[in-house]
C-alpha positions in Angstrom: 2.5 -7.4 15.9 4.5 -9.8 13.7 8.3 -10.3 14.5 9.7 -8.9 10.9 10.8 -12.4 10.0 6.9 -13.7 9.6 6.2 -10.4 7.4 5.4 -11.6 4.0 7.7 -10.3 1.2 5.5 -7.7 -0.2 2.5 -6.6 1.4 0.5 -4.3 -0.3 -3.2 -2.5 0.6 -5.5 -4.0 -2.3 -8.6 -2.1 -0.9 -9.8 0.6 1.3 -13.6 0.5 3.0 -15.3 2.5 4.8 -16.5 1.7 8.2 -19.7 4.0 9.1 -18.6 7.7 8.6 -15.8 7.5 11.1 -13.2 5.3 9.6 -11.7 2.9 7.1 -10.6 -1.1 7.0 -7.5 -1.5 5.6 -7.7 -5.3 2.9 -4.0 -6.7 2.5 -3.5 -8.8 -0.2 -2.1 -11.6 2.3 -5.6 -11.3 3.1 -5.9 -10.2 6.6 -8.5 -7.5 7.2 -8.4 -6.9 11.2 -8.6 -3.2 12.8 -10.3 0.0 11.4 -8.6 3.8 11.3 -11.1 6.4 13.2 -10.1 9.1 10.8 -9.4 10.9 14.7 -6.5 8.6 14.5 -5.8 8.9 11.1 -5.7 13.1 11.5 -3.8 12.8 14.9 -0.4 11.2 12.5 -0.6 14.6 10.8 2.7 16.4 12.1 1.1 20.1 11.3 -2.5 21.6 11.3 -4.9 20.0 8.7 -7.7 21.3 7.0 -10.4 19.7 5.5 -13.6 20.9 3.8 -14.7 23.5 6.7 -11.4 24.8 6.8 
């Protein structure tokens, strides 16, 4: 992680891809592009149950 001092000003997600059918890549616009979200992950932030297209 940065120390919140090396943050850029505004960083803003300019593009979203997929990564096989189990998770995304995050593009920044500072232009770093490292890590992919499982969607596992991704559902696991959810504070309550989910549902999603089988219910």
């Amino acid at each position: 992680m940065l120390p919140a001092d090396e943050v850029p000003g505004k960083l803003e997600i300019i593009d979203i891809q997929r990564v096989g059918r189990y998770a995304i890549r995050l593009i920044w616009n500072d232009g770093h592009k490292t890590g992919i979200y499982t969607f596992d992950f991704l559902r696991s932030l959810q504070p309550g149950p989910t549902e999603g297209p089988s219910g």
